[in-house]
C-alpha positions in Angstrom: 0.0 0.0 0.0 1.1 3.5 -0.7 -0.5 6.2 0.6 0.9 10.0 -0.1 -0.5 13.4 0.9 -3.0 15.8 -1.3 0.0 17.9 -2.2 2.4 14.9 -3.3 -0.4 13.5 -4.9 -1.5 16.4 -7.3 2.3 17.3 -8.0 2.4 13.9 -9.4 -0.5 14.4 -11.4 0.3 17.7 -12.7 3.8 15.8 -13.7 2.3 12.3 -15.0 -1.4 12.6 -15.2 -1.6 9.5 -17.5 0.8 7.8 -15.0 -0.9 8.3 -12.3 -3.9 7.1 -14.2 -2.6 4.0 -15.4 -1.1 2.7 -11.8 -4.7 4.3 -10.1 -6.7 1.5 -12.1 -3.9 -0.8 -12.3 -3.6 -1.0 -8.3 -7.1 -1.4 -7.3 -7.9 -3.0 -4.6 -10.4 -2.2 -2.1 -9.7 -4.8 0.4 -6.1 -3.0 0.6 -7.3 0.3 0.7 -10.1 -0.8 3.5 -6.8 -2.3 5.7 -4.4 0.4 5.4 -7.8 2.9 7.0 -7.8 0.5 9.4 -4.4 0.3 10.3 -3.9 4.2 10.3 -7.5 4.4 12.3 -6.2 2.3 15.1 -2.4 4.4 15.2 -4.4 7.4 15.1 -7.0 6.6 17.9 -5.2 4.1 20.2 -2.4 5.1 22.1 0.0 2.6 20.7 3.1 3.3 22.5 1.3 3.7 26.2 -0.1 0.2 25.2 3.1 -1.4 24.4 5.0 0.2 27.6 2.4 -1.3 30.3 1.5 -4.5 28.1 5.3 -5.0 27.9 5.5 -4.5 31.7 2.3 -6.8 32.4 4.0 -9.4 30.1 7.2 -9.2 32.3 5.8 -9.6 35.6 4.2 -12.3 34.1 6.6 -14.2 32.7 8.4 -13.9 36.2 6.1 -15.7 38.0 6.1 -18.5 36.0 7.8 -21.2 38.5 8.8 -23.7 35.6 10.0 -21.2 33.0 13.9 -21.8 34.5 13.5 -25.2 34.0 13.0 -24.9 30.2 13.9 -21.3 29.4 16.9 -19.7 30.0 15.8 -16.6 30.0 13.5 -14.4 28.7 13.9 -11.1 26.6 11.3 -8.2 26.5 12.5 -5.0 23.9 8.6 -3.5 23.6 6.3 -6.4 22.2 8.7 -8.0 21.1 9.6 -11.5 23.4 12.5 -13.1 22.8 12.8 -16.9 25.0 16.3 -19.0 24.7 15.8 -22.6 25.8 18.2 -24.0 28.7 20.5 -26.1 26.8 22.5 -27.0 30.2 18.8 -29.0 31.6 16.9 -32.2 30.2 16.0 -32.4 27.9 17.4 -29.8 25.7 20.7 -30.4 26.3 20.3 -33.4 24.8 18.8 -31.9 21.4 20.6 -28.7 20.9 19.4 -25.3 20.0 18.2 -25.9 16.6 16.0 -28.9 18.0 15.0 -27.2 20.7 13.8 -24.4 19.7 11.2 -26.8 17.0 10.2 -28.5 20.1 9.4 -25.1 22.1 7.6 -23.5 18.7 5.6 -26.7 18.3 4.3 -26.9 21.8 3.5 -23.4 22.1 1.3 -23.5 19.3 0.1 -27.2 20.0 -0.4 -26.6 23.6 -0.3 -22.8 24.1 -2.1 -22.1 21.3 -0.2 -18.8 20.4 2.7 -18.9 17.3 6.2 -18.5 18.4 9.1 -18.9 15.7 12.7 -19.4 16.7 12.5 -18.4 20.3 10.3 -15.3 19.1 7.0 -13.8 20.0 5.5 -11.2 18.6 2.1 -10.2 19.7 0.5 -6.9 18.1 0.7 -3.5 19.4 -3.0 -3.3 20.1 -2.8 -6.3 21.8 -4.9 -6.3 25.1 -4.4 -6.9 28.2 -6.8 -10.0 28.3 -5.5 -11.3 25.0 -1.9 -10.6 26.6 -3.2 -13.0 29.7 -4.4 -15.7 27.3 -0.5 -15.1 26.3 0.7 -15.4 29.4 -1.7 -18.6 30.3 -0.6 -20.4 26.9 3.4 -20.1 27.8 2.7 -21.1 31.8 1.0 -23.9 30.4 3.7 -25.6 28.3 6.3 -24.6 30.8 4.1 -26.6 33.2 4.3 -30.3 31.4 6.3 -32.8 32.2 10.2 -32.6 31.2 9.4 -36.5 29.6 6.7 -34.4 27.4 9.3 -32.2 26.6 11.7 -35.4 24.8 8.5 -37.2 23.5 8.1 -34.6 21.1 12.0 -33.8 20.4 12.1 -37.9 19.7 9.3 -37.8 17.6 10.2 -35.3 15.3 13.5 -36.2 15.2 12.0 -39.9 13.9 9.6 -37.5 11.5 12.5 -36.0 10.0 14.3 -39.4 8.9 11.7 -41.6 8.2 10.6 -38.7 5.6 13.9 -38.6 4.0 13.8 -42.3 3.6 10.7 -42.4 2.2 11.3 -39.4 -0.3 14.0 -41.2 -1.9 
């Protein structure tokens, strides 16, 4: 989406009038335009930055009174939104799997059993995100941190198992 002011806009079309006609009905698109409103509505009527200062804080305290997370996570990372999580390679069962491993069994159980995406030790909720849907959050990661270390292998097993019986089969 590009969006320009009035001003920008008529320069360009005193410039390029047939131009600016051409990409006009080339670029249509409604549902694009309808998104971008949206997405300037909610910068220009929520207070974005307020939002991500306490929901960043909320998320924080949170995560700190998680009484498994040690066990799993090494630590955990909060710049804004943005939640970074390294697992604890030096505990069972990751240290058994190794980062790369360990963070596919982490993403998969978040979204398996937390229900919330997570990508390479990365969370990034939205910047509108609420303090309820930031609980859900919160309740999704205390949840995984909560199963069983056992669970934890089980899944780094299986997909290790995944992995090679696929390549046999593909060849």
């Amino acid at each position: 989406v590009t969006m320009v002011s009035a001003g920008v806009f008529q320069k360009a079309r005193d410039r390029h009038a047939a131009t600016i006609d051409r990409l006009e009905k080339m670029y249509t698109n409604q549902l694009s335009a309808h998104i971008a409103l949206h997405i300037l509505h909610t910068l220009q009527t929520g207070d974005i930055p307020k939002n991500i200062a306490g929901i960043s804080q909320y998320l924080q305290s949170s995560l700190k009174k998680m009484p498994h997370a040690a066990r799993y996570i090494d630590k955990f990372e909060l710049h804004g939104l943005h939640v970074q999580y390294k697992p604890n390679l030096r505990r069972f069962p990751f240290k058994y799997f190794g980062p790369e491993r360990s963070f596919f069994v982490l993403t998969h159980l978040f979204y398996r059993k937390g229900n919330f995406l997570s990508v390479f030790g990365r969370l990034l909720p939205p910047l509108n995100i609420t303090e309820e849907e930031a609980t859900i959050l919160a309740q999704g990661i205390k949840r995984v941190l909560g199963l069983h270390p056992l669970y934890f292998f089980w899944t780094g097993i299986k997909q290790i198992i995944y992995v090679r019986f696929n390549k046999i089969f593909k060849q």
